[in-house]
N, CA, C and O atoms as CSV, one atom per row, in Angstrom:
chain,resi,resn,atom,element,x,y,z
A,1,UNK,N,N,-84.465,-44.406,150.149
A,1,UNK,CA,C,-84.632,-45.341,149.062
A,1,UNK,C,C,-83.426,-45.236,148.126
A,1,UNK,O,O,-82.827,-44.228,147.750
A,2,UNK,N,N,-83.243,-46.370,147.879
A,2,UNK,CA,C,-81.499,-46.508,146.876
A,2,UNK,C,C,-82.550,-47.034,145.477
A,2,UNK,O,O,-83.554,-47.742,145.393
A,3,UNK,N,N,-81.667,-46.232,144.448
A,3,UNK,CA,C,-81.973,-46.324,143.148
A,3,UNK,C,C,-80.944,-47.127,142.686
A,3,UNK,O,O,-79.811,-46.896,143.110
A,4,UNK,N,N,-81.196,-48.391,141.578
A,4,UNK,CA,C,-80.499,-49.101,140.876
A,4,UNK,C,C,-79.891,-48.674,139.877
A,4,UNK,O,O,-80.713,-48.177,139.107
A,5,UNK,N,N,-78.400,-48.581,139.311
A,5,UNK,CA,C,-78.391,-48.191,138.495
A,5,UNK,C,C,-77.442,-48.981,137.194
A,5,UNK,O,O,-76.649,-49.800,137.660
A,6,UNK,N,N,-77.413,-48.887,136.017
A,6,UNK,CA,C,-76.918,-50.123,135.196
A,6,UNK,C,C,-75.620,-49.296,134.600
A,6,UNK,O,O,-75.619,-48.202,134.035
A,7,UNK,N,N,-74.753,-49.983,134.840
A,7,UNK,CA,C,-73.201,-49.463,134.190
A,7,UNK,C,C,-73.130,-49.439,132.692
A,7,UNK,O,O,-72.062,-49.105,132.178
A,8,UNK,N,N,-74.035,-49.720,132.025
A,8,UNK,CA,C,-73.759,-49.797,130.877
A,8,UNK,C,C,-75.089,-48.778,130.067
A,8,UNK,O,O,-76.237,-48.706,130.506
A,9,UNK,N,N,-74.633,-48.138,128.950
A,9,UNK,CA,C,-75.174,-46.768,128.544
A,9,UNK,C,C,-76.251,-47.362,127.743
A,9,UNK,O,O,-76.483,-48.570,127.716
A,10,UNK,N,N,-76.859,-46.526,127.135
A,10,UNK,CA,C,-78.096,-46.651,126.556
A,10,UNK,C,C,-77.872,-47.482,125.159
A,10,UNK,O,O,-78.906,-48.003,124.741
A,11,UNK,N,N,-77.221,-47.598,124.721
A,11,UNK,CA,C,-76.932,-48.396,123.487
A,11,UNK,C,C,-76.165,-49.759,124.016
A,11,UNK,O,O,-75.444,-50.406,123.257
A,12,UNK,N,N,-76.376,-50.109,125.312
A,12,UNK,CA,C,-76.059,-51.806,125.323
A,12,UNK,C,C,-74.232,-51.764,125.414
A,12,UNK,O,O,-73.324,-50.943,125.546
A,13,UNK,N,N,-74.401,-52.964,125.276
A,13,UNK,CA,C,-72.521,-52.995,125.615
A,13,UNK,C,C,-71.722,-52.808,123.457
A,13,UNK,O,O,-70.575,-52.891,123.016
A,14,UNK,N,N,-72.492,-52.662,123.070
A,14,UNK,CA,C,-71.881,-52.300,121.740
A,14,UNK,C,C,-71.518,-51.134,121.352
A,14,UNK,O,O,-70.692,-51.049,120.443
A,15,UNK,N,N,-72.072,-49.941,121.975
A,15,UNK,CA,C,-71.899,-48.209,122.415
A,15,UNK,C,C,-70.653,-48.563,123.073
A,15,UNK,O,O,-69.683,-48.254,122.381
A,16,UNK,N,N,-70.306,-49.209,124.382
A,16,UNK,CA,C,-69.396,-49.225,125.468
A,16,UNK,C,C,-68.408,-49.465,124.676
A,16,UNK,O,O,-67.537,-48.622,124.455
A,17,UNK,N,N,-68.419,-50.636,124.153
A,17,UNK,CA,C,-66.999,-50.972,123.120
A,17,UNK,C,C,-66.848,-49.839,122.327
A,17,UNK,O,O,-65.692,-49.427,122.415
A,18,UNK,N,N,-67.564,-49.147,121.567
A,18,UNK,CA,C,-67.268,-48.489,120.349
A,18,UNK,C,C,-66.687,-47.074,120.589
A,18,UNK,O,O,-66.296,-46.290,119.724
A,19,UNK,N,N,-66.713,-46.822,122.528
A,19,UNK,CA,C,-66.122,-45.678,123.240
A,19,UNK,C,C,-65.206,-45.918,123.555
A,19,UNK,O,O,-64.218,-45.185,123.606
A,20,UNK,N,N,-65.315,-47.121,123.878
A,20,UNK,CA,C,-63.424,-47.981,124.597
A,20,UNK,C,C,-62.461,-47.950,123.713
A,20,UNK,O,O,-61.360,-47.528,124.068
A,21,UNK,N,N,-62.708,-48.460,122.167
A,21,UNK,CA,C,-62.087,-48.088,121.103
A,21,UNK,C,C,-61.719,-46.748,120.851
A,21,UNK,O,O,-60.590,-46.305,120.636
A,22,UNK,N,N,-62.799,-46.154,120.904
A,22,UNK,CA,C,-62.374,-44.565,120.233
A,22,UNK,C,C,-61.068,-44.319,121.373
A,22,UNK,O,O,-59.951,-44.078,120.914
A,23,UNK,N,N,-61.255,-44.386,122.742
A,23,UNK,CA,C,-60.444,-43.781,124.115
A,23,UNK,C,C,-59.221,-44.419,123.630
A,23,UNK,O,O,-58.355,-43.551,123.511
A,24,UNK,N,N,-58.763,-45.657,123.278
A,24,UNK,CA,C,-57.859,-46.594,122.818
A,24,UNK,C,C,-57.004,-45.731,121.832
A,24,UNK,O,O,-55.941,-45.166,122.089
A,25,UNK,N,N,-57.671,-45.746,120.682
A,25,UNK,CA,C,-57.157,-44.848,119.319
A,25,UNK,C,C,-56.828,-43.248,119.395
A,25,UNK,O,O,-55.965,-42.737,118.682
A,26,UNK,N,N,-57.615,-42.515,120.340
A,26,UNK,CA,C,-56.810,-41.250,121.208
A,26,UNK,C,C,-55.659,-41.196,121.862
A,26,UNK,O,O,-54.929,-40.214,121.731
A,27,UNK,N,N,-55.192,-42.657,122.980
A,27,UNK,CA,C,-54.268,-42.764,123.893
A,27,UNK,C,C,-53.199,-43.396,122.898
A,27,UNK,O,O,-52.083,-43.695,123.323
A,28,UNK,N,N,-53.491,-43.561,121.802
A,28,UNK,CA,C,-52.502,-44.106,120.822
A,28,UNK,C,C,-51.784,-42.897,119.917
A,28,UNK,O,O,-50.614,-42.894,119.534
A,29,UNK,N,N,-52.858,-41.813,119.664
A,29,UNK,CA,C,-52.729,-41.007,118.838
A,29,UNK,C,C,-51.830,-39.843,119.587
A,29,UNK,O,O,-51.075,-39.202,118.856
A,30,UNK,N,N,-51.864,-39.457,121.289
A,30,UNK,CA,C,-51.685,-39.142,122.509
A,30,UNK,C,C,-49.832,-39.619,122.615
A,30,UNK,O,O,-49.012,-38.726,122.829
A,31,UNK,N,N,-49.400,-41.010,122.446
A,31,UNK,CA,C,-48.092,-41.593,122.814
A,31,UNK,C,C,-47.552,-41.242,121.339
A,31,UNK,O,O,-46.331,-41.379,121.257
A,32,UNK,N,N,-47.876,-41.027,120.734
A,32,UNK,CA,C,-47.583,-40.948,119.048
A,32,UNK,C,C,-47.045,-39.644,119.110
A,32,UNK,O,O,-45.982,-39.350,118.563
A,33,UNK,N,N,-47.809,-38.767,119.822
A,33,UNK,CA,C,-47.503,-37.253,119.491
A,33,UNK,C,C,-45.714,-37.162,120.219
A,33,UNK,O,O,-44.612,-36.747,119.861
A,34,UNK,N,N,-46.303,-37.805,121.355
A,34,UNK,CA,C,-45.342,-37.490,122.671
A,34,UNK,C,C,-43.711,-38.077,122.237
A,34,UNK,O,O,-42.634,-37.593,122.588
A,35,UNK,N,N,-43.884,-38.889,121.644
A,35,UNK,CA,C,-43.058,-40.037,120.686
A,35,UNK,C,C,-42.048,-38.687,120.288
A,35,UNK,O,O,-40.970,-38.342,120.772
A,36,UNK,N,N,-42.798,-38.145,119.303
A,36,UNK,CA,C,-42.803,-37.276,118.301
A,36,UNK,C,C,-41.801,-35.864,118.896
A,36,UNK,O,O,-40.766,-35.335,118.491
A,37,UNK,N,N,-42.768,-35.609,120.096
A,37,UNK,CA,C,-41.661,-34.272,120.539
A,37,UNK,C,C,-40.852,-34.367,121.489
A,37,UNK,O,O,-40.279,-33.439,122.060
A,38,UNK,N,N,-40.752,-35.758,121.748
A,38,UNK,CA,C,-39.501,-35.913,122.567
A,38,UNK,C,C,-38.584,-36.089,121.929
A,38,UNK,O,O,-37.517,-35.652,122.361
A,39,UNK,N,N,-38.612,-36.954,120.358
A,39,UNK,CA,C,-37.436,-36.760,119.807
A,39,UNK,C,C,-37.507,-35.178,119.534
A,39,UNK,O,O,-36.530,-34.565,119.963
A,40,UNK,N,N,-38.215,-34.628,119.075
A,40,UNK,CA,C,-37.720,-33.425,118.676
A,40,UNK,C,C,-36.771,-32.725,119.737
A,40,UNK,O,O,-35.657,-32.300,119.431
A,41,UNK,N,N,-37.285,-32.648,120.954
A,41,UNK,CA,C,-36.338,-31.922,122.163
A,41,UNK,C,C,-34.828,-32.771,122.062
A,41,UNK,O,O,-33.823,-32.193,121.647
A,42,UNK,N,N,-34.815,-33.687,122.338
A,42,UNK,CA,C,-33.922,-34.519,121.961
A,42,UNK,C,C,-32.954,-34.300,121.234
A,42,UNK,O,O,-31.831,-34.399,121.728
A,43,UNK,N,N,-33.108,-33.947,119.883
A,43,UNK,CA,C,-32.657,-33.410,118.873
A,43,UNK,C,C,-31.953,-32.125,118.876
A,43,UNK,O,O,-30.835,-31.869,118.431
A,44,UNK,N,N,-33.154,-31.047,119.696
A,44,UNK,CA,C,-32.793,-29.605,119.920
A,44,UNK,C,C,-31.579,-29.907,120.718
A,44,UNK,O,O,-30.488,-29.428,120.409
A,45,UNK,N,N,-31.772,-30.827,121.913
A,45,UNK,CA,C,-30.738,-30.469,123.363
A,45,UNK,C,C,-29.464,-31.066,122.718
A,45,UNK,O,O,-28.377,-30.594,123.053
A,46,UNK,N,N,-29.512,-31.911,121.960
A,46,UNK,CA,C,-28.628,-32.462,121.074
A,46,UNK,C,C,-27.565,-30.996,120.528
A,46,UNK,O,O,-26.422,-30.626,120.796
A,47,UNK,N,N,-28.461,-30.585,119.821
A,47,UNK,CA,C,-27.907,-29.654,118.985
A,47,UNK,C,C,-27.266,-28.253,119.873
A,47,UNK,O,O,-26.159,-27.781,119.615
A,48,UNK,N,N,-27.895,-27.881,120.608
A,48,UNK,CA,C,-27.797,-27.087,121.865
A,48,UNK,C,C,-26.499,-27.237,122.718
A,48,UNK,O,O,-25.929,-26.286,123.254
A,49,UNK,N,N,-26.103,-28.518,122.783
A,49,UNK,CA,C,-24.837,-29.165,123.536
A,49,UNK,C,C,-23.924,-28.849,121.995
A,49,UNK,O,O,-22.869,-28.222,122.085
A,50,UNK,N,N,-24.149,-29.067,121.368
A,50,UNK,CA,C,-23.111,-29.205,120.365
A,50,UNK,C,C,-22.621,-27.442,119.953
A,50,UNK,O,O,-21.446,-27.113,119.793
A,51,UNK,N,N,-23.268,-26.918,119.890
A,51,UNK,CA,C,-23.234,-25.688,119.875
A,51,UNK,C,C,-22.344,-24.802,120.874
A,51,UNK,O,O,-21.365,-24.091,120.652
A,52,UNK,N,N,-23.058,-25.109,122.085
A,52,UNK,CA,C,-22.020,-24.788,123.281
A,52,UNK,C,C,-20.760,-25.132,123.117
A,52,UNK,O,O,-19.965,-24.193,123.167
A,53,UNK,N,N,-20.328,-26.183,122.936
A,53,UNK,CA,C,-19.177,-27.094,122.467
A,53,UNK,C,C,-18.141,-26.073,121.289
A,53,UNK,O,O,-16.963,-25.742,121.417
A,54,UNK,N,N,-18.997,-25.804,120.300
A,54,UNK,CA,C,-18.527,-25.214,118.992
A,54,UNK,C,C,-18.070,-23.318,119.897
A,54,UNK,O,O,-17.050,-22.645,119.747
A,55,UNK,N,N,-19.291,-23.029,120.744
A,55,UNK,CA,C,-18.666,-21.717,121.090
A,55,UNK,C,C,-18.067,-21.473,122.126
A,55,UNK,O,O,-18.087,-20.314,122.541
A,56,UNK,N,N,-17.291,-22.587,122.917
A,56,UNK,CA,C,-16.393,-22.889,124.001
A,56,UNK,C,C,-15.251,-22.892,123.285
A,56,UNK,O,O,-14.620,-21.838,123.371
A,57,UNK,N,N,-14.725,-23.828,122.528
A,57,UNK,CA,C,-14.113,-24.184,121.642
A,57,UNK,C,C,-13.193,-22.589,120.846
A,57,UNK,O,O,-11.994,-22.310,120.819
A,58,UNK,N,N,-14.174,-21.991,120.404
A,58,UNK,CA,C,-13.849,-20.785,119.634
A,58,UNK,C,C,-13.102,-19.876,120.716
A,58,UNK,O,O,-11.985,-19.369,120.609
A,59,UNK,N,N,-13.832,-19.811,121.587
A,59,UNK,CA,C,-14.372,-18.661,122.909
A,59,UNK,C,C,-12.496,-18.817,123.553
A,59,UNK,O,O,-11.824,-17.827,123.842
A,60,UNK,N,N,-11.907,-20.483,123.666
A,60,UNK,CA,C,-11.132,-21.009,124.593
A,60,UNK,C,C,-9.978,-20.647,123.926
A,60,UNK,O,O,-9.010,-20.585,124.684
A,61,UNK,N,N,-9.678,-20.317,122.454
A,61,UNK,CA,C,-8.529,-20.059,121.214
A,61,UNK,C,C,-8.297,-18.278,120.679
A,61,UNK,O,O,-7.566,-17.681,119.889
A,62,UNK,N,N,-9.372,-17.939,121.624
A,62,UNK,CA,C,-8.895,-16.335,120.885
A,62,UNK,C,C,-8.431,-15.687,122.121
A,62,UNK,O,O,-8.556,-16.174,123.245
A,63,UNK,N,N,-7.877,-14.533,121.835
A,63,UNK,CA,C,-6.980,-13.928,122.763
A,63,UNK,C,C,-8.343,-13.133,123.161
A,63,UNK,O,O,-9.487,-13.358,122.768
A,64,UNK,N,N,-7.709,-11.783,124.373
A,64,UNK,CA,C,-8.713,-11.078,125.104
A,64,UNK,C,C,-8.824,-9.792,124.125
A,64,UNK,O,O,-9.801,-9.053,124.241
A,65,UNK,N,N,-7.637,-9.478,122.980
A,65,UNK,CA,C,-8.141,-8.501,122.030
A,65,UNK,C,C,-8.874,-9.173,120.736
A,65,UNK,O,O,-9.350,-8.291,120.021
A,66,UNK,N,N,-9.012,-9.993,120.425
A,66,UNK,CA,C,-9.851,-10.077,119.231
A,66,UNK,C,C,-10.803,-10.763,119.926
A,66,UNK,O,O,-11.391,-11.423,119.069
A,67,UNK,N,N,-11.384,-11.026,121.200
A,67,UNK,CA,C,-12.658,-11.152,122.035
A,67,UNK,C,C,-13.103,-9.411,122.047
A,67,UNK,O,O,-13.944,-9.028,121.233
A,68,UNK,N,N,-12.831,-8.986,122.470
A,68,UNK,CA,C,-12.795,-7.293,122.343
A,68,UNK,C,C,-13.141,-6.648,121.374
A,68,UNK,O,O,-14.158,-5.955,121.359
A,69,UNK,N,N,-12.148,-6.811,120.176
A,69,UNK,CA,C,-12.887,-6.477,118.775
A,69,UNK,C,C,-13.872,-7.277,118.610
A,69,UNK,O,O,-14.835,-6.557,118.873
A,70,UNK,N,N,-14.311,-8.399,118.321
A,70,UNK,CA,C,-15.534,-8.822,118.328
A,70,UNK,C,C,-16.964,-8.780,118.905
A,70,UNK,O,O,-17.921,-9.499,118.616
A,71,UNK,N,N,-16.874,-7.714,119.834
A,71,UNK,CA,C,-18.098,-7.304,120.787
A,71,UNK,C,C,-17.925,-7.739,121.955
A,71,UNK,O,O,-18.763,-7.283,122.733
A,72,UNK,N,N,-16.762,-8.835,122.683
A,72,UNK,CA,C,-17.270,-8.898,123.818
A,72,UNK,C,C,-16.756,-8.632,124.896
A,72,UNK,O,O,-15.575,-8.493,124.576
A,73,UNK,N,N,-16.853,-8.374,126.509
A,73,UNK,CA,C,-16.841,-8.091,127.273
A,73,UNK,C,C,-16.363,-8.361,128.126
A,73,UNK,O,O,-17.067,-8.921,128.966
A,74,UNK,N,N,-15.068,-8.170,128.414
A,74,UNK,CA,C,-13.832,-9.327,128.781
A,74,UNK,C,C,-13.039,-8.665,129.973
A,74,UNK,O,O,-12.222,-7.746,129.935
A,75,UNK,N,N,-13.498,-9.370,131.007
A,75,UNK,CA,C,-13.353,-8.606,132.455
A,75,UNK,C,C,-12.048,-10.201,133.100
A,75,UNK,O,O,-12.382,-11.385,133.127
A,76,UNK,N,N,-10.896,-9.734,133.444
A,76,UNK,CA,C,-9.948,-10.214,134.047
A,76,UNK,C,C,-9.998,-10.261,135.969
A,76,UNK,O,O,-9.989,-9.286,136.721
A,77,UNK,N,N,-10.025,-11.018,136.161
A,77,UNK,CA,C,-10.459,-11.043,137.501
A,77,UNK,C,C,-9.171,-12.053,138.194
A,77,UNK,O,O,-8.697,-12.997,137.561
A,78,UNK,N,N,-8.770,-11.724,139.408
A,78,UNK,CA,C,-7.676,-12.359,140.138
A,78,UNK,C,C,-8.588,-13.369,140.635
A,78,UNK,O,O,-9.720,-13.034,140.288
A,79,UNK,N,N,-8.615,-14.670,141.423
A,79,UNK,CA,C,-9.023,-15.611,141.691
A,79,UNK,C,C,-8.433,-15.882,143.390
A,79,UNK,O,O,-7.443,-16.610,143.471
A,80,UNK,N,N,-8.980,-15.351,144.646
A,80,UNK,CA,C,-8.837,-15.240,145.417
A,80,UNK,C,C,-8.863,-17.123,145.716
A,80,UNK,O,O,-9.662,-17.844,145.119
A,81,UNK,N,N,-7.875,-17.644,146.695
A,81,UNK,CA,C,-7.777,-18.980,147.144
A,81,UNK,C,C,-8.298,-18.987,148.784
A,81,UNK,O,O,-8.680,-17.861,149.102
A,82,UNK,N,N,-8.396,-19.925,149.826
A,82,UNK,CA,C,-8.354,-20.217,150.760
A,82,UNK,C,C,-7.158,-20.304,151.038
A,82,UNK,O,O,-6.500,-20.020,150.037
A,83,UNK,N,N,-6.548,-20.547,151.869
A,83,UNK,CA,C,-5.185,-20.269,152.546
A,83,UNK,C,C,-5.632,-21.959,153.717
A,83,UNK,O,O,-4.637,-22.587,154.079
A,84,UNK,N,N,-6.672,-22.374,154.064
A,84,UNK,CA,C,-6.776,-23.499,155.126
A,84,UNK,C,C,-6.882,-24.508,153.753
A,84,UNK,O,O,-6.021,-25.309,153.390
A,85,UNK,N,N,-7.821,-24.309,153.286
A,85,UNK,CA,C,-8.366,-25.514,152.297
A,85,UNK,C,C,-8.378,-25.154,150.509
A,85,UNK,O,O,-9.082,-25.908,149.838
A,86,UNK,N,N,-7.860,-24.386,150.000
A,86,UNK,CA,C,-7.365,-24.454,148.928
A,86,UNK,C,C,-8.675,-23.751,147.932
A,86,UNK,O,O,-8.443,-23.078,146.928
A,87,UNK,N,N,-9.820,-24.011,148.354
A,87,UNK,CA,C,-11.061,-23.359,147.539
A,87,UNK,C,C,-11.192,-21.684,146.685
A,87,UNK,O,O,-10.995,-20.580,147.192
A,88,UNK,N,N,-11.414,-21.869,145.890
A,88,UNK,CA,C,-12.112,-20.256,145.347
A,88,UNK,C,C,-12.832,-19.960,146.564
A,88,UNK,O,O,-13.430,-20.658,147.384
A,89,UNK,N,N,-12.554,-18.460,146.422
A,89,UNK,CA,C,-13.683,-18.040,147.376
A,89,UNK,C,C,-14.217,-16.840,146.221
A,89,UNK,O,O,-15.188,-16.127,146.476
């Protein structure tokens, strides 16, 4: 035996709307947020690139002794070539 059953909830189709709305004003409130922290990342990666930039920049103008005095760690390395095709190896 198959039971009938009615798509619409106990408060009639005026409940249905007044859930459809609420789901509406969530998925709004939902793109709003998202809005929100994508600019923010946005912003960060923004700033993040620019930064890199600023300590490339610095990094590319000082010699290997005042990299040294400054804390860092400054290893000179020969750059082995290919001899057929020209590549780093």
């Amino acid at each position: 035996m198959t039971a009938i059953t009615e798509d619409t909830p106990e408060g009639g189709p005026e409940e249905l709307q007044w859930k459809i709305d609420r789901l509406i004003e969530q998925v709004e409130r939902h793109a709003a947020e998202l809005t929100r922290v994508t600019g923010i990342k946005n912003g960060l990666a923004k700033e993040v690139d620019e930064l890199d930039k600023r300590f490339e920049t610095l990094t590319n103008r000082l010699t290997v002794g005042v990299l040294r005095k400054a804390g860092y760690t400054v290893r000179i390395e020969e750059v082995e070539f290919c001899e057929a095709c020209g590549e780093e190896y």
